[in-house]
N, C-alpha and C positions, 0 to 999 in steps of 0.2 A: 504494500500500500504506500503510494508517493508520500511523504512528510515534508511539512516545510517550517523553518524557523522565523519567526517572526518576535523582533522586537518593539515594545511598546514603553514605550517612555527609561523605566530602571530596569525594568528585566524582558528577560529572549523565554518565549515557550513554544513550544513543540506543537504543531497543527499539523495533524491528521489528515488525510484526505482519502476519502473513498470512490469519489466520481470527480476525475481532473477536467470533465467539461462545466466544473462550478468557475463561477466568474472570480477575479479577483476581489472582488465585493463582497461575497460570501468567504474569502480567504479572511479578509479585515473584519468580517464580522464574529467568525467563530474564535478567531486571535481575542478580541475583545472579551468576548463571553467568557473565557479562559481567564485574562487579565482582573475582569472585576467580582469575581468567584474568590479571590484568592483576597481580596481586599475589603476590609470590614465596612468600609464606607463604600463600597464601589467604585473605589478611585476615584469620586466626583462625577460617575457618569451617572446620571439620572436613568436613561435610555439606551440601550445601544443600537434600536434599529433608528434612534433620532440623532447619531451620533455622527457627524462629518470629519473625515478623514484621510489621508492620501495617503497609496502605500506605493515604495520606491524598496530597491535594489539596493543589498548595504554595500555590495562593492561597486558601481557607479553611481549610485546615487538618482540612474536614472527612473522619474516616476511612468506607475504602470498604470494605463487606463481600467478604471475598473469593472466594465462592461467586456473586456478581454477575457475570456478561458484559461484557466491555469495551463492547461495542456499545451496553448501556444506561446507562453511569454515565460514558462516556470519550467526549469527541470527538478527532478527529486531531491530533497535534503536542498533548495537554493533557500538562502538567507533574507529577507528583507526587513524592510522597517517601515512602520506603521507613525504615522505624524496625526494627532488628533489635532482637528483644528484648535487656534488657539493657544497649542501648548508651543513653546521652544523648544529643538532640539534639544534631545537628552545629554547631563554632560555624560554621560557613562558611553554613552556612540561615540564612536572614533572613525568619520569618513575617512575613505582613502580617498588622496589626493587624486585627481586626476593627471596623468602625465608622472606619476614618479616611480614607475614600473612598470616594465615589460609583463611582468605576472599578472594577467588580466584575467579575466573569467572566459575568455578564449583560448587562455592556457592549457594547452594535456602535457597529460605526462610523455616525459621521451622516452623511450625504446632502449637507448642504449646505458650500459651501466659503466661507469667508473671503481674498480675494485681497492680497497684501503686497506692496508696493513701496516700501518701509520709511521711508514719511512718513504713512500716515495711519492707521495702527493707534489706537484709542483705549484708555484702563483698562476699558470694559466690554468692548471685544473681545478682551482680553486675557482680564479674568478669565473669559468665555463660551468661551474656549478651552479654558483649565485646566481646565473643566467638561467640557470634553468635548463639547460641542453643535457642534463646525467643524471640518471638515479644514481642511488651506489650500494654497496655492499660489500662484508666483510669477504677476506680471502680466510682459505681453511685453516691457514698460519696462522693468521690473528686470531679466530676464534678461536683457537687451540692454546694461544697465549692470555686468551683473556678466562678463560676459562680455570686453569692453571692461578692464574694469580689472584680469582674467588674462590676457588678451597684453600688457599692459602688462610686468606683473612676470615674463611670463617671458622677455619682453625682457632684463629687466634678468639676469635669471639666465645669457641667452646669452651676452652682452659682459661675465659674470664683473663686473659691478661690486661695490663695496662698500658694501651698503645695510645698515642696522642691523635685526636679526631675521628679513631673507633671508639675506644669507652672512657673518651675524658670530652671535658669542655674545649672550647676552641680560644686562641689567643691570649688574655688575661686570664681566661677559664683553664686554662691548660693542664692546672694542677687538681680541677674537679673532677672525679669519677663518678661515672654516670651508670646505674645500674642497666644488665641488659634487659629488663622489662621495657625501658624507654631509648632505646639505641633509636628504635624508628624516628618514633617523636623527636629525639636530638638533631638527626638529618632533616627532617622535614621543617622544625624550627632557623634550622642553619639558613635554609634555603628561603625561608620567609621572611627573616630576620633582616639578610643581608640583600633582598629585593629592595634596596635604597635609591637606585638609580632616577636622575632627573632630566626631563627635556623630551623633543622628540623621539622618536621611535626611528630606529636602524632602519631604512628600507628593505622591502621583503627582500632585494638579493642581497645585502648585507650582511641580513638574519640569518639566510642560507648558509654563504658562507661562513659565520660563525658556529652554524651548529656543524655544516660540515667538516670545520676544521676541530670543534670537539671532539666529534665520535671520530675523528681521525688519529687526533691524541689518546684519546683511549682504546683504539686497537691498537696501540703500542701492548698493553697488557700487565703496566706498572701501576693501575692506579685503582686497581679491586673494585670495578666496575662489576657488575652482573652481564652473563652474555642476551639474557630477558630484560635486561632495561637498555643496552645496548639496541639490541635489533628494535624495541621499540621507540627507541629516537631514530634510528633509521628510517623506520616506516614513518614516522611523522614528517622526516626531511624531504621523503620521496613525495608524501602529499602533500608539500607545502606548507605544515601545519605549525606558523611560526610565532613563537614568543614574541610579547610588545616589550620589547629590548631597547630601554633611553639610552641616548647615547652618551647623558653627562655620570661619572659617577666613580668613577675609577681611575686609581692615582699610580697604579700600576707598582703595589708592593707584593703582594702575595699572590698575584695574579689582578685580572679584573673580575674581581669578585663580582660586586654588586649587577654589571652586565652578565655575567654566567648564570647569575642567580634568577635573574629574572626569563634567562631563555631554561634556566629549568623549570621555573615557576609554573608557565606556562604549559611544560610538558606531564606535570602535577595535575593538571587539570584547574589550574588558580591562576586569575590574574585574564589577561585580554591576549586572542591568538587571532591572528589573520591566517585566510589561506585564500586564491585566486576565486574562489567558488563563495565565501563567504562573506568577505571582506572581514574587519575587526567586531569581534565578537566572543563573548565569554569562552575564554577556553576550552571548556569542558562540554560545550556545543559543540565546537567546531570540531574538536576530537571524534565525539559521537557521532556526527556528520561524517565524515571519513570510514566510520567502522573502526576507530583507535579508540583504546580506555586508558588511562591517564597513567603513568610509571607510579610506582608503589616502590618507595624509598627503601633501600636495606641497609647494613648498619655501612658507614665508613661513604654508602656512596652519594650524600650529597656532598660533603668534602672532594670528591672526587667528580662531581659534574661545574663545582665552581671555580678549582683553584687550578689557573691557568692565565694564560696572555694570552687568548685566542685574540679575542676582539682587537687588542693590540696588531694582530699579526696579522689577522685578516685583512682589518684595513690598512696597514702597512704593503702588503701584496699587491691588491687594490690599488695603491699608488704605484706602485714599481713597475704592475703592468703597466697602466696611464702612461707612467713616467717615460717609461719604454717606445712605448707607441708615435709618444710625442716628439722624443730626440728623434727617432728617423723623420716622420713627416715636418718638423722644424726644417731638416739640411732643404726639403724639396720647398718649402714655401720662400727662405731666402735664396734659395737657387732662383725664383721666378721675381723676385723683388730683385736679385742684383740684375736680372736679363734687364728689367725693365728701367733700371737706374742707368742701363751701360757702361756695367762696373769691367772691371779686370778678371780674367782667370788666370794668372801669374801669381796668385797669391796659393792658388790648388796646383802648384807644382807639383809632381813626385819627387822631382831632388831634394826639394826644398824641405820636406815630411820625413822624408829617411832620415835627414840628420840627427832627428828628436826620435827618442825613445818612447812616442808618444802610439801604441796600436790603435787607440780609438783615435784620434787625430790623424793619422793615415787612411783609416776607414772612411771618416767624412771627407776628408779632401777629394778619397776618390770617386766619391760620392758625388761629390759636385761636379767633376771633368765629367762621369758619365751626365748628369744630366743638360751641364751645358755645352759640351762636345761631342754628343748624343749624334748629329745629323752630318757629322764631317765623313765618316767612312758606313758603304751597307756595311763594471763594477757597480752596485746596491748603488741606488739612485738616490741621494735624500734630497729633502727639499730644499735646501740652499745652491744644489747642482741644477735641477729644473728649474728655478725660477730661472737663474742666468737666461735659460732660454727665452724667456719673456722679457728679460728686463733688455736681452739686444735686439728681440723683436720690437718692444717699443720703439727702439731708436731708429730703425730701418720707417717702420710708420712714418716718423717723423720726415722722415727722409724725403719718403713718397710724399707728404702732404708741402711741403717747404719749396716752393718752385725755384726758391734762388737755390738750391741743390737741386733741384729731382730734373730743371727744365720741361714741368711738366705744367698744367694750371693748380694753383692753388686748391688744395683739399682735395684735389682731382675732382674738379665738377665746372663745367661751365656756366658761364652765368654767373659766375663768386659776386654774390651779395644778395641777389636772389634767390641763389639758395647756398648750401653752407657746407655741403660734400661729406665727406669724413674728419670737419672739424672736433664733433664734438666726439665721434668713434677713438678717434687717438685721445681725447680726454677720459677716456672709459678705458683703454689702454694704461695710461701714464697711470689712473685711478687703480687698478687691479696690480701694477707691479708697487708702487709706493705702498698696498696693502702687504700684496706677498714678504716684504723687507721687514715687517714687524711679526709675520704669523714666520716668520724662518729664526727670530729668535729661539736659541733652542730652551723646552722645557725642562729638560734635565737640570738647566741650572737653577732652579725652583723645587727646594723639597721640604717637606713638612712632617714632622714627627707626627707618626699616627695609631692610632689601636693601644691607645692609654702604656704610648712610649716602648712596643717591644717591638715595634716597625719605624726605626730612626730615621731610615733613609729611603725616598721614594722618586722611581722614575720618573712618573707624568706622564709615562709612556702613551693612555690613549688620547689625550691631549695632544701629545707628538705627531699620534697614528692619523687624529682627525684634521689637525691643523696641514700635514704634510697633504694629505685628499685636498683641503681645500688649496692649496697651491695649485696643487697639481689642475684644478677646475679654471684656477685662476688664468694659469700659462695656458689651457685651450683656448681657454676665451682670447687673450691676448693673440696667438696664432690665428684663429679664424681671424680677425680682423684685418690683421698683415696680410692675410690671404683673400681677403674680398679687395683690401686696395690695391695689394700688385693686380688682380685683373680688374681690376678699375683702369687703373695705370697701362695694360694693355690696350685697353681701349682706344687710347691719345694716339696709340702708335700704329695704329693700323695705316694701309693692308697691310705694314711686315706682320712678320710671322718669327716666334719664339721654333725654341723646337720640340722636338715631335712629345716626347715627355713629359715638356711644360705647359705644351699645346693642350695636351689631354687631362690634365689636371684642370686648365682655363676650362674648356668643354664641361666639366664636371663640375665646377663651381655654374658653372651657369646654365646646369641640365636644372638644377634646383638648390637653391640655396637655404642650407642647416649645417648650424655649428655643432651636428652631431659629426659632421668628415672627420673634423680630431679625432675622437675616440673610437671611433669608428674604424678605422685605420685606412678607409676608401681613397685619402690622398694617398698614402702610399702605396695599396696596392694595385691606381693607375701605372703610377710610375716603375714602379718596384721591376715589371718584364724589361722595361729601357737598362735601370743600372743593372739586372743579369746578365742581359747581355753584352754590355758593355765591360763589365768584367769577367764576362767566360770567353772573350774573342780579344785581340790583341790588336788594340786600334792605339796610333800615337798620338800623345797629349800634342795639344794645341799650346806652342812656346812661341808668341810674338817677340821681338825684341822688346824690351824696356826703355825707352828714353831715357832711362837716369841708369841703366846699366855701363859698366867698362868693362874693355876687355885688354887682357895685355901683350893681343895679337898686333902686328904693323900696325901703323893708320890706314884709313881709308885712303884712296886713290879720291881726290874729287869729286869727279864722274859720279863715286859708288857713294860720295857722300850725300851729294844733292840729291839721289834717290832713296836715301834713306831720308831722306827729311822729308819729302813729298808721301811716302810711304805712311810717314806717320801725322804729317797731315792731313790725312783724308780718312784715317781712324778716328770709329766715331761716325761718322754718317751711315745711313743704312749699304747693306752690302746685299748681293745676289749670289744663290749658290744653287745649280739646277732651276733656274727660273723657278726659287723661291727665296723670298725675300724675310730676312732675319733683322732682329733687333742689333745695333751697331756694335756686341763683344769684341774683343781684339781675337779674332781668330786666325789661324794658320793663312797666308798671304796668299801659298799658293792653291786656296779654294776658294779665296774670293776675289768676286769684282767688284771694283767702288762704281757705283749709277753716277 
């Protein structure tokens, strides 16, 4: 028989359904009749067939007409909410935002599994988790480790010894012995206790990743986990079924407690759980709804579902991938800023790279020859590293906007004063790196005695881990901008033509313009076939002479000198190469013609 969850005002109750060609109307009316049955006053409803109301979708929020069929607009177990006229939304409703998750009620599960034996997880399969693209499940190793390391401890619980967070108090309590009548209650207390956390809520792939990377930590098989509350945080990751996990609260000594606490809380069956099918709603619905019943604590393992740096580390991952993503498409967007400036490629020499011990400094250089020499022949990232890349994105902005540099119109936009181009976009820029410069202070050097002085010293770490994400959001933002003015800036320069690499990134900024391209990785994997090929075929860089170079070969002969001076007089104006016309680089002499 279909069921549907419907919340009214403080509380979610379960509506029955026997014939799903009843209208929504009848949905809201028996939700009601359930609501003021339970309420000594009626909750204030006089009536309820005189009662007016709208019922909406808890995960979009979208309202349902009430003359519609359940059978067309409701699947079994979907969630809604019931608004009596009159009343304010409930504070106890937690909409999900629109727009800050791919985890939509369109969501199915994937096919494919990710297997944990909590060594060789990497940051892409993590972050590929949080997206939603893996279920996962233990390998027969792990199990076989975790299993192993709860007869151990419940050894220890048989022979009554005195282990610290099996049968004592925790932190100042440590010297308390707790009989094992109340082990459970101790765990379950721990995990209530220390649900302190403040602020928003982690995004559901956030969430993901943190509980994925828990049950990943405990198929290690050191932290006397049950392999029955194990696989049922499994099954809850694979449904989506995720703790309201704030993101303020944790100072990063003993772990992130109070965020662990709260993605256990949830998995308790206590406290507020989103899943794509529900949106945020009392836990212990949303569990029921799935076909989960809520983990039942045994001794030692709420200690062992809190005390951890996940959250730390997740979102630390989180940023490194970003981070990652960005360094490559950073080289390709000032690659299309310098085409467009008709800067030098004598600064991406190969000679000049070898002399430095520098592999990533070689890597980018060659980076740029492939992308702007493209058409002549057929270490742990922190956030004072990444921002650099925005703060010399700024500057290049600047560059583009400033016509006594760029030679181009002010702000790039015709018209200057009528309208006003990307003036104020580089003020959103110059705004976002002057931000970065204060969030790259490090938190480390901020620590405060805590837990009545037996935790002296304390990281900040997820302060570290959140502040380092927001850079990382920061220096997209900043690149998407350098990236809409360099083809701005193409624009002034037409008909030439950049090349073919630069050409297709322009193409793709203006098939549809979203500052999702950063993270996305789509600017680079336009580009990305040009620089393969480019270093799996052996094509010679492009070495103009320098005006300010010597050599301490003869002089010139006359003759060869005047032709070196008209040579580099005429660099700089647009050039032809196969009846295609490029932006003015100083490129190899003997492939082009000056018009």
């Amino acid at each position: 028989m279909p069921r549907f969850t419907v919340h009214i005002r403080d509380e979610w109750l379960a509506v029955p359904c026997r014939d799903a060609t009843n209208t929504i109307h009848w949905l809201g009316q028996e939700a009601l009749k359930r609501y003021v049955k339970n309420k000594p006053d009626n909750g204030g409803i006089k009536a309820v067939k005189d009662t007016h109301f709208v019922v909406r979708r808890c995960q979009s929020l979208g309202l349902l007409d009430a003359d519609d069929t359940i059978e067309d607009v409701l699947e079994d177990n979907d969630f809604v909410e019931l608004a009596i006229e009159g009343d304010t939304m409930s504070p106890d409703f937690i909409p999900c935002e629109p727009g800050v998750s791919h985890l939509t009620a369109a969501y199915r599960e994937p096919g494919e599994y990710i297997s944990l034996d909590g060594n060789s997880l990497t940051s892409t399969d993590l972050v590929n988790l949080g997206r939603g693209l893996y279920k996962i499940k233990l390998t027969p190793e792990a199990e076989k480790k975790v299993v192993q390391s709860r007869d151990l401890l419940d050894t220890i619980v048989k022979e009554n010894k005195v282990v610290y967070g099996i049968t004592t108090g925790f932190g100042k309590f440590a010297r308390t012995v707790i009989p094992v009548s109340k082990l459970k209650e101790l765990q379950e207390n721990l995990v209530r206790s220390h649900s302190a956390g403040v602020g928003n809520p982690l995004s559901p792939e956030r969430t993901r990743m943190l509980l994925a990377l828990r049950i990943n930590v405990l198929a290690k098989g050191h932290s006397g986990i049950s392999l029955e509350t194990l696989h049922a945080m499994i099954q809850a990751f694979n449904g989506s079924c995720l703790s309201f996990v704030p993101e303020k609260g944790t100072v990063g000594a003993s772990g992130d407690l109070a965020p662990l606490s709260h993605l256990a809380l949830g998995l308790m069956g206590e406290g507020r759980m989103w899943s794509p099918k529900s949106g945020w709603a009392d836990a212990k619905y949303v569990l029921e709804a799935h076909g989960l019943k809520p983990i039942s604590l045994k001794p030692k393992e709420g200690l062992a579902l809190i005390n951890g740096t996940q959250m730390i580390t997740s979102l630390g991952a989180e940023a490194v991938e970003r981070a990652q993503a960005i360094a490559r498409q950073a080289d390709i967007i000032a690659a299309l800023t310098l085409e467009v400036l008709k800067g030098t490629t004598k600064a991406f020499d190969s000679d000049i790279h070898t002399l430095r011990p520098h592999p990533g400094q070689i890597e980018v250089a060659q980076r740029f020859r492939s992308l702007l020499d493209s058409d002549h022949h057929p270490s742990q990232i922190a956030a004072i590293a990444v921002h650099e890349l925005a703060s010399i994105s700024e500057r290049r902005i600047e560059r583009l906007c400033n016509p006594s540099l760029s030679e181009l119109p002010a702000f790039l936009v015709n018209e200057g004063g009528l309208n006003s181009g990307f003036m104020i976009a580089h003020c959103t820029a110059a705004a976002l790196v002057s931000e970065n410069k204060v969030l790259c202070h490090p938190s480390s050097v901020d620590s405060l005695s805590t837990s009545a002085a037996t935790e002296d010293h304390v990281s900040m770490g997820g302060w570290a881990a959140r502040k380092a994400l927001r850079v990382v959001e920061h220096v997209e933002q900043v690149l998407a901008i350098e990236l809409l003015a360099a083809c701005q800036g193409i624009e002034f320069l037409r008909p030439l033509r950049t090349t073919t690499p630069l050409e297709k990134v322009y193409e793709l900024v203006r098939s549809v313009v979203n500052n999702v391209f950063i993270f996305s990785t789509q600017v680079w994997n336009v580009a990305q076939p040009y620089i393969d090929k480019y270093q799996s075929e052996y094509i010679p860089e492009s070495r103009p002479v320098s005006p300010t170079a010597f050599s301490l070969e003869s002089p010139q002969s006359p003759r060869k000198r005047v032709r070196h001076e008209e040579v580099q007089f005429n660099r700089g104006f647009p050039v032809q190469l196969n009846n295609t016309y490029f932006l003015g680089l100083e490129k190899p002499l003997c492939h082009l013609e000056v018009l």
